[in-house]
PyMOL Python script that loads the backbone (N, CA, C, O; Angstrom):
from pymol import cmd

cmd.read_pdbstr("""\
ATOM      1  N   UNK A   1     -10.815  24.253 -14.181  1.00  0.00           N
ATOM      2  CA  UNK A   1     -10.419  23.454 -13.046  1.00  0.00           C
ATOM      3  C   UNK A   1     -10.966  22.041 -13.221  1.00  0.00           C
ATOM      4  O   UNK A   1     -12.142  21.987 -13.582  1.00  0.00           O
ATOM      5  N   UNK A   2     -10.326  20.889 -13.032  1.00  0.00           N
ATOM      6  CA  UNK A   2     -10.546  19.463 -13.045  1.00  0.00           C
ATOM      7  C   UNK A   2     -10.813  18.758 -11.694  1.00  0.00           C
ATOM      8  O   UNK A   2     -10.095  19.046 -10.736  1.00  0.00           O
ATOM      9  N   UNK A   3     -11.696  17.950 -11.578  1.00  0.00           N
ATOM     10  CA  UNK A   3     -12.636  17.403 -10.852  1.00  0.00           C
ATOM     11  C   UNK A   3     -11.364  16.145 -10.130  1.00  0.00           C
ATOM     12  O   UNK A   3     -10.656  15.374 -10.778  1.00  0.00           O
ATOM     13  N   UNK A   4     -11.424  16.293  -8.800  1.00  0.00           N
ATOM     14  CA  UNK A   4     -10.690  15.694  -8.308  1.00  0.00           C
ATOM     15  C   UNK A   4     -10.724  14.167  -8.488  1.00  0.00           C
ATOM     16  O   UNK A   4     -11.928  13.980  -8.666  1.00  0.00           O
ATOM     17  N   UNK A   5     -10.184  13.069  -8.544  1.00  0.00           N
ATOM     18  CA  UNK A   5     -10.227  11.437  -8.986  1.00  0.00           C
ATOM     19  C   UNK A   5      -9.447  11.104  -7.777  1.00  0.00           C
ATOM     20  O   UNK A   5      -8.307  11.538  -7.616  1.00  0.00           O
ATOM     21  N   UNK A   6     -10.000  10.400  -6.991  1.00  0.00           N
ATOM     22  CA  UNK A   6      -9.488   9.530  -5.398  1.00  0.00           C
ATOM     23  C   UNK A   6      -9.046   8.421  -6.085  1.00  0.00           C
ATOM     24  O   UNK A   6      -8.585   7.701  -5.199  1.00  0.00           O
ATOM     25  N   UNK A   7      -8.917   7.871  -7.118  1.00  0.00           N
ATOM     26  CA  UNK A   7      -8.718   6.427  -8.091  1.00  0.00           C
ATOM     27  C   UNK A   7      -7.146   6.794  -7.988  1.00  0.00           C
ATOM     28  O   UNK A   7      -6.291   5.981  -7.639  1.00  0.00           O
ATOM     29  N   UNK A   8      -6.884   8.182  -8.357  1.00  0.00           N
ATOM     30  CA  UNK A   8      -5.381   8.231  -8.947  1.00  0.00           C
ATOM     31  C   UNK A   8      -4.621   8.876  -8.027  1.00  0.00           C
ATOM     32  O   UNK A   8      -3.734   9.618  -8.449  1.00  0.00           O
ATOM     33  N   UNK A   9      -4.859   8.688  -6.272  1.00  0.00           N
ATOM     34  CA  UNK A   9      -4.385   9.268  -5.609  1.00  0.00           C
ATOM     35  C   UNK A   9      -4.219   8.168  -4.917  1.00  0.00           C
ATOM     36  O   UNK A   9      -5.141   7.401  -4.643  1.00  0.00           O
ATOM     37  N   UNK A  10      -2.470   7.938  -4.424  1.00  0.00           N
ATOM     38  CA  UNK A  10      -1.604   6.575  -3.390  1.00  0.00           C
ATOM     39  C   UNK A  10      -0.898   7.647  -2.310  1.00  0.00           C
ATOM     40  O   UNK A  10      -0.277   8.709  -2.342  1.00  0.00           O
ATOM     41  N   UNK A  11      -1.428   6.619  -1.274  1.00  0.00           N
ATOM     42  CA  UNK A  11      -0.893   7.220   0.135  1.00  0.00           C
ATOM     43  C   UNK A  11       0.354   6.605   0.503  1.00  0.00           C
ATOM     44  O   UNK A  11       0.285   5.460   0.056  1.00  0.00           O
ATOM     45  N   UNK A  12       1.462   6.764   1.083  1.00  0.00           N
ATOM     46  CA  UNK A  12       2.183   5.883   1.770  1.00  0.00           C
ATOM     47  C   UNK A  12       2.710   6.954   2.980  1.00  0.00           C
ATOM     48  O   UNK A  12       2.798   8.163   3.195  1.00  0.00           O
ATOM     49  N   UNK A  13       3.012   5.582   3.646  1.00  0.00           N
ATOM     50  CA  UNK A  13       3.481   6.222   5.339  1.00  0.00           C
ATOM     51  C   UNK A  13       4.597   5.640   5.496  1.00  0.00           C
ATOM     52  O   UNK A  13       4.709   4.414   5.524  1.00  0.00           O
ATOM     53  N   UNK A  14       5.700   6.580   5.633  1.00  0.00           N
ATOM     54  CA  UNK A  14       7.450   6.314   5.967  1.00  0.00           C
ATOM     55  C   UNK A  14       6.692   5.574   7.277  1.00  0.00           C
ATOM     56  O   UNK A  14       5.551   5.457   7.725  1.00  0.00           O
ATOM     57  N   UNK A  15       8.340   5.064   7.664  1.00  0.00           N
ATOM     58  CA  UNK A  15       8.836   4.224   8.375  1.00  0.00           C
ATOM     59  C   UNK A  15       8.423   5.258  10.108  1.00  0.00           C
ATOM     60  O   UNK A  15       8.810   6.404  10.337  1.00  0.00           O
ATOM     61  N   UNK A  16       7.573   4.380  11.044  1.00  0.00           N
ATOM     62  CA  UNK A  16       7.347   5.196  12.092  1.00  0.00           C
ATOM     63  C   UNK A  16       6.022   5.944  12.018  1.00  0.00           C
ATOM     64  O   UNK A  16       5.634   6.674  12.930  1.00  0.00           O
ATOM     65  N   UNK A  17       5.274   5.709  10.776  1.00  0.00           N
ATOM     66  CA  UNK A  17       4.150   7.113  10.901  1.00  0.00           C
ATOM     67  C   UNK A  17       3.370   5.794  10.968  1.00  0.00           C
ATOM     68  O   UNK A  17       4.018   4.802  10.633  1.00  0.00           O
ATOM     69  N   UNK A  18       1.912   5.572  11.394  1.00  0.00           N
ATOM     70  CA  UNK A  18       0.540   5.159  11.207  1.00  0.00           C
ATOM     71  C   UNK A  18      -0.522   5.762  10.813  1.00  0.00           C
ATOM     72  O   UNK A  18      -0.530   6.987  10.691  1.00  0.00           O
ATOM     73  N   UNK A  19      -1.707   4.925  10.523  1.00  0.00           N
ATOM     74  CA  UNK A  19      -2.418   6.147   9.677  1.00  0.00           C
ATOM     75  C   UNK A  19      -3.004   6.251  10.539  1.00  0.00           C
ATOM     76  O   UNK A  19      -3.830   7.131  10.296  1.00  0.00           O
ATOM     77  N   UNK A  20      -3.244   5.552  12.363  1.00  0.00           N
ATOM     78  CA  UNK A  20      -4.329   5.879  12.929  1.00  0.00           C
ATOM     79  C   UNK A  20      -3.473   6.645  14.366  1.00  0.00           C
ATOM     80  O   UNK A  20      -4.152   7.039  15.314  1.00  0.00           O
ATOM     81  N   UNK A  21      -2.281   6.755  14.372  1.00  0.00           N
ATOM     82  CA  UNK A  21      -1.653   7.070  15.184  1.00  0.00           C
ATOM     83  C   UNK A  21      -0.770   9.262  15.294  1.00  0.00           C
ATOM     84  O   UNK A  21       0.158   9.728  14.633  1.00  0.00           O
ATOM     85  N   UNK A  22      -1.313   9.691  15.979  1.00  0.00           N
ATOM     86  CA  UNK A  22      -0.615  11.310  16.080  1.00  0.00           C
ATOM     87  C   UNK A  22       0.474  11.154  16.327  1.00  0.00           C
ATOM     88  O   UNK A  22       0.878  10.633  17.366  1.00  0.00           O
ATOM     89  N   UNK A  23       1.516  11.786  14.961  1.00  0.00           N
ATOM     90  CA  UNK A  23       2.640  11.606  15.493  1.00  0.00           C
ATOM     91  C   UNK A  23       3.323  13.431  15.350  1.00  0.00           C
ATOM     92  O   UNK A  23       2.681  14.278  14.728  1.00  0.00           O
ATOM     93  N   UNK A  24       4.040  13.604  15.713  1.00  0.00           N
ATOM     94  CA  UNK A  24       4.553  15.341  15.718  1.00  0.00           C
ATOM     95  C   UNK A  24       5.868  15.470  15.280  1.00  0.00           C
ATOM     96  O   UNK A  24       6.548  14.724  15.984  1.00  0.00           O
ATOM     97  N   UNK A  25       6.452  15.959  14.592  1.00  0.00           N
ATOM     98  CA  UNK A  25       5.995  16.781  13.389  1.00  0.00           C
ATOM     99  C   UNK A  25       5.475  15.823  12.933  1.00  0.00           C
ATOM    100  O   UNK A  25       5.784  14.710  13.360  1.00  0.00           O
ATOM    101  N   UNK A  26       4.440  15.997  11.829  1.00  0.00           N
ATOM    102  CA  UNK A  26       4.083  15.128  10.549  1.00  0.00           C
ATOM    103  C   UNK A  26       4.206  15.940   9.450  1.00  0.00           C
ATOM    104  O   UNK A  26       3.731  17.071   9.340  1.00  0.00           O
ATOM    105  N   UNK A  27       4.999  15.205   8.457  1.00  0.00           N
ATOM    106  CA  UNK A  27       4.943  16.449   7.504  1.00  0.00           C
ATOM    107  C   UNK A  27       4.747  15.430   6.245  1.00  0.00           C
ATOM    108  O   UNK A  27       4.940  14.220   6.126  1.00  0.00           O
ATOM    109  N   UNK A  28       4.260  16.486   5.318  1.00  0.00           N
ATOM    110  CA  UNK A  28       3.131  15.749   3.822  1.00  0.00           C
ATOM    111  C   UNK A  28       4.096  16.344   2.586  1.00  0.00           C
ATOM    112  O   UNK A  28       4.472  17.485   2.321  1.00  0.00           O
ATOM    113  N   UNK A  29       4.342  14.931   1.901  1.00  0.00           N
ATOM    114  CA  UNK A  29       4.695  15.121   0.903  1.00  0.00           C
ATOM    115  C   UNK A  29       3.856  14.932  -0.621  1.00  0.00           C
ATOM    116  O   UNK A  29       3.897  13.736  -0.906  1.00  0.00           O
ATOM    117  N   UNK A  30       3.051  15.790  -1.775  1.00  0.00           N
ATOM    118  CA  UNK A  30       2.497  15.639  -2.595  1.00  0.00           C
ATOM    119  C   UNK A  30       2.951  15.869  -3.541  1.00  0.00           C
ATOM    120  O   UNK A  30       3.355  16.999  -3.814  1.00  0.00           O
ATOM    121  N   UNK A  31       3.045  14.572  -4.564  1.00  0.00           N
ATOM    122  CA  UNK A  31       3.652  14.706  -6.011  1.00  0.00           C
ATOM    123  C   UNK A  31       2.277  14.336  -6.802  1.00  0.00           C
ATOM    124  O   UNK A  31       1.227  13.753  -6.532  1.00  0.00           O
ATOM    125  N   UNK A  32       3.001  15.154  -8.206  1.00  0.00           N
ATOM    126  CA  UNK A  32       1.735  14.552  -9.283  1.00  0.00           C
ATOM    127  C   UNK A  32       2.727  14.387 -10.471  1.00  0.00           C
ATOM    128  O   UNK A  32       3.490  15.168 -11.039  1.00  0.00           O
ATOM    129  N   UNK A  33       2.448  13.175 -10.615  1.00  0.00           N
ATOM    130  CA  UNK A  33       2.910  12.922 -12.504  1.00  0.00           C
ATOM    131  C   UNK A  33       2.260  13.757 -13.628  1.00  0.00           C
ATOM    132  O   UNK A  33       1.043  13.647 -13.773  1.00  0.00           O
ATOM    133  N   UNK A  34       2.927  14.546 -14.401  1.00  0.00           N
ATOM    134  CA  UNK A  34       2.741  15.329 -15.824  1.00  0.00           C
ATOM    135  C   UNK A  34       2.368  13.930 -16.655  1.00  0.00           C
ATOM    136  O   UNK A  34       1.982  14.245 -17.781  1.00  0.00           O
ATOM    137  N   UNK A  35       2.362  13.013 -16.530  1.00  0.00           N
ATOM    138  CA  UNK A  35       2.317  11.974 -17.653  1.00  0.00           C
ATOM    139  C   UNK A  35       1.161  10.927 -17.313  1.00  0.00           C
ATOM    140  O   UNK A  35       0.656  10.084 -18.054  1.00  0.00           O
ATOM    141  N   UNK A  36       0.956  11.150 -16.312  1.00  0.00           N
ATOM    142  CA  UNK A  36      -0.605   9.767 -15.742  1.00  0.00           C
ATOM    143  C   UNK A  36      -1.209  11.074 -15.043  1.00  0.00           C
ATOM    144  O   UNK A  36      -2.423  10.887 -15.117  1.00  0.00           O
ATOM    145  N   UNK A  37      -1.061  11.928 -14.596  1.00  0.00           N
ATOM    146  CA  UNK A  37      -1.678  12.289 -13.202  1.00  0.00           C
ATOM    147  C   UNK A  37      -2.239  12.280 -12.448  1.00  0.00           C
ATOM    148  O   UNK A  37      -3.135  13.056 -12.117  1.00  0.00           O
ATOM    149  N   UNK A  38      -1.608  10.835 -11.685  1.00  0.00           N
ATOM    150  CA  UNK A  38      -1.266  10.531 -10.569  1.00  0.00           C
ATOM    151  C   UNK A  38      -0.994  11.614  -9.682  1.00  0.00           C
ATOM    152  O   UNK A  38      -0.275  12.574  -9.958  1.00  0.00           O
ATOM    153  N   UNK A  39      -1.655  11.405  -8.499  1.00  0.00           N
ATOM    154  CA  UNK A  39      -1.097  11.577  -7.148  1.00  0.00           C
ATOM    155  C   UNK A  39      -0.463  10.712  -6.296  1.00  0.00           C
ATOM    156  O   UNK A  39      -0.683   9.503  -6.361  1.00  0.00           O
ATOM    157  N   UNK A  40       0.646  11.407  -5.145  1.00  0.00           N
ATOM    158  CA  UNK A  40       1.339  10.475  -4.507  1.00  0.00           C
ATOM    159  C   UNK A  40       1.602  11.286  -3.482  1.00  0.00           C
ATOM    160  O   UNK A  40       2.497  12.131  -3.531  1.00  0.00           O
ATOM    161  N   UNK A  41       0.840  11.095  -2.463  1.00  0.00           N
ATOM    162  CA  UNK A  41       0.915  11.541  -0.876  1.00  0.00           C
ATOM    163  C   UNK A  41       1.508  10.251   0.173  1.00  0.00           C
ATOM    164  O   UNK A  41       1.081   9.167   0.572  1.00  0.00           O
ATOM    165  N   UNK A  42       2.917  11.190   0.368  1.00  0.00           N
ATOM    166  CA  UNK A  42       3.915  10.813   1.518  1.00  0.00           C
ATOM    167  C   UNK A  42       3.499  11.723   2.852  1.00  0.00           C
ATOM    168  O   UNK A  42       3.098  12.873   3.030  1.00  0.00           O
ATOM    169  N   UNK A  43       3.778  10.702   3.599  1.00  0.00           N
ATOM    170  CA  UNK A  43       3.524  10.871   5.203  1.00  0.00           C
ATOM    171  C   UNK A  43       4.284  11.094   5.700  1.00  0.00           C
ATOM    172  O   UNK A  43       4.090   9.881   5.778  1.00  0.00           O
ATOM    173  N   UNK A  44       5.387  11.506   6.405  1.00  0.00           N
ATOM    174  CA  UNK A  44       6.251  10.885   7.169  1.00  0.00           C
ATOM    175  C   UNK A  44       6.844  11.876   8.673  1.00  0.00           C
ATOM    176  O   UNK A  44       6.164  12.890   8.835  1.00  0.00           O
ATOM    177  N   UNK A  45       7.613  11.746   9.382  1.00  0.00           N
ATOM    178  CA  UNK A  45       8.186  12.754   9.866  1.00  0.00           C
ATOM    179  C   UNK A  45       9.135  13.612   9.396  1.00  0.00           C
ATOM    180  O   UNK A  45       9.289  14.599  10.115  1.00  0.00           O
ATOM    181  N   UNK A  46       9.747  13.564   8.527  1.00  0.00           N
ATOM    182  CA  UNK A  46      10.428  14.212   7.212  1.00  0.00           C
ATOM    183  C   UNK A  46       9.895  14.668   6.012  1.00  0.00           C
ATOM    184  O   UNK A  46       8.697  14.386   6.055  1.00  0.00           O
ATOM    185  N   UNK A  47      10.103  15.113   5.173  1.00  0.00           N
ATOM    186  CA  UNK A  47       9.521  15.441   3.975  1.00  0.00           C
ATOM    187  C   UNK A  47      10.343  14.378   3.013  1.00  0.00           C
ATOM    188  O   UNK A  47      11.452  14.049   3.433  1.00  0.00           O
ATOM    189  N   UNK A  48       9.956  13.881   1.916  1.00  0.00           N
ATOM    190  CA  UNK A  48      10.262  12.806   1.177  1.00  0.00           C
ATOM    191  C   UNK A  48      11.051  12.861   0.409  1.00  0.00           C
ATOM    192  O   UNK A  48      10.975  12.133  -0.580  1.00  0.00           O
ATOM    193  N   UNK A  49      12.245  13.865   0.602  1.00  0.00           N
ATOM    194  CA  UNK A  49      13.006  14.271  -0.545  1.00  0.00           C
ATOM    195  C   UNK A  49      13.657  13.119  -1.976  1.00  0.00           C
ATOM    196  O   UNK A  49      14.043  13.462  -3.093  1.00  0.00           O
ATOM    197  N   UNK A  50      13.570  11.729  -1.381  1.00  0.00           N
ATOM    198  CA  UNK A  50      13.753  10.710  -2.365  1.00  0.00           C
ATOM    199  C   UNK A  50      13.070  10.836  -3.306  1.00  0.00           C
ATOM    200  O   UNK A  50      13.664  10.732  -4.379  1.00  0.00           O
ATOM    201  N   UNK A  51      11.116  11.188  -3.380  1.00  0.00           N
ATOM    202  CA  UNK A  51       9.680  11.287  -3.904  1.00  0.00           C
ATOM    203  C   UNK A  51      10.410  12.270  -5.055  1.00  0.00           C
ATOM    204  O   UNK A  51      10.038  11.834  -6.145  1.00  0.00           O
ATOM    205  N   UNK A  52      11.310  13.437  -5.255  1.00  0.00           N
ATOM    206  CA  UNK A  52      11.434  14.447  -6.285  1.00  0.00           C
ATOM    207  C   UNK A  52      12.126  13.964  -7.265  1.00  0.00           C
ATOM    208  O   UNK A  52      13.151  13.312  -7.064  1.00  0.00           O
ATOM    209  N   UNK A  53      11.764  14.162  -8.178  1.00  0.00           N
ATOM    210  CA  UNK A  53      11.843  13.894  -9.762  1.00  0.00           C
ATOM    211  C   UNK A  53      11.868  14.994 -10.787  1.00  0.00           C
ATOM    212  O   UNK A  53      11.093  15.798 -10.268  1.00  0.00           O
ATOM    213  N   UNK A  54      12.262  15.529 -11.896  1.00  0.00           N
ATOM    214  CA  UNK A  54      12.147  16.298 -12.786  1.00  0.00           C
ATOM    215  C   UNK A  54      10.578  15.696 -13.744  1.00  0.00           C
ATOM    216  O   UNK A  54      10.275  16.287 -14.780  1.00  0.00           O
ATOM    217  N   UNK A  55      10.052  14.968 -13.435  1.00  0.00           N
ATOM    218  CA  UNK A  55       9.044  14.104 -13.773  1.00  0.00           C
ATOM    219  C   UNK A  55       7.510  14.623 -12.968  1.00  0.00           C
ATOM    220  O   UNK A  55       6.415  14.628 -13.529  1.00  0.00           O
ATOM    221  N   UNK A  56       7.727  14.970 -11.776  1.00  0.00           N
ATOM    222  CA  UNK A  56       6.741  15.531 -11.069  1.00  0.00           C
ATOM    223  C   UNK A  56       6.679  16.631 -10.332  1.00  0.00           C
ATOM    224  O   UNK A  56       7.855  16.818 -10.020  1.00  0.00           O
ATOM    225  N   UNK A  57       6.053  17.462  -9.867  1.00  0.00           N
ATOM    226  CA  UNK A  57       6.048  18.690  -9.657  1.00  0.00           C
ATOM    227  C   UNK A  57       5.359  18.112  -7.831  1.00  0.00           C
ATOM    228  O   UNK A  57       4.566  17.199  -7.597  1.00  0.00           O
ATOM    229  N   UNK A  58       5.995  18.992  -6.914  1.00  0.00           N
ATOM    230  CA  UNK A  58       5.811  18.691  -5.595  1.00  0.00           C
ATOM    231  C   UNK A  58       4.935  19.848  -5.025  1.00  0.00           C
ATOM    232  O   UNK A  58       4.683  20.858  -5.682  1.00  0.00           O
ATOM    233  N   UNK A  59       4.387  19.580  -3.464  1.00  0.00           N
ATOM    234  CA  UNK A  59       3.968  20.421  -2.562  1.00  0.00           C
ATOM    235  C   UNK A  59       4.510  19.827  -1.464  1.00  0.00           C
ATOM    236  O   UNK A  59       4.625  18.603  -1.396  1.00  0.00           O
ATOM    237  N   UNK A  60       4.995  20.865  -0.246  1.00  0.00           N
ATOM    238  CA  UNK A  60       5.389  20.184   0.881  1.00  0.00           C
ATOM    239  C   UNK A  60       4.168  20.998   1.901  1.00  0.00           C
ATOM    240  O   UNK A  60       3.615  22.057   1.607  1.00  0.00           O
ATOM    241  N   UNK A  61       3.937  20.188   3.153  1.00  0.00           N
ATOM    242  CA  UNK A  61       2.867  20.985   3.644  1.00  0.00           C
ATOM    243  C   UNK A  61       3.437  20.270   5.094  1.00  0.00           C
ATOM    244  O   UNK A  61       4.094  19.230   5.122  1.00  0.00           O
ATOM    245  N   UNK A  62       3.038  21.058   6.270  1.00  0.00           N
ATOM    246  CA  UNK A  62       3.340  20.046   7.714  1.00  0.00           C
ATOM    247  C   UNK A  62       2.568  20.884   8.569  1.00  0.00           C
ATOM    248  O   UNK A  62       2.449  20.606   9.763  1.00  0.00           O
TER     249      UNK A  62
END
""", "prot")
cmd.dss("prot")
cmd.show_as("cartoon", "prot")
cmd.util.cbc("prot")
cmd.orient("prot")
């Protein structure tokens, strides 16, 4: 198991979400690049279906 890196992990918040604001549903979108691995956590009230790629492997969570 590999030691988590906060360096290679980007947040973004769709259109409508804040980071200091409760919004309902919220639902989380997490990709990781096979090639940097990178993380990329989407926010939004939707799930990020644009975020999917054959390039990265997803989790959806809400």
């Amino acid at each position: 198991m590999s030691t988590f890196n906060s360096e290679k992990l980007s947040v973004e918040y769709m259109e409508g979400i804040a980071a200091r604001k409760p919004v309902m549903p919220r639902r989380y979108t997490l990709t990781h690049s096979d090639l940097t691995g990178e993380l990329f956590l989407t926010i939004g009230i939707n799930y990020a279906w644009g975020k999917i790629n054959s390039l990265r492997d997803e989790i959806f969570g809400g």
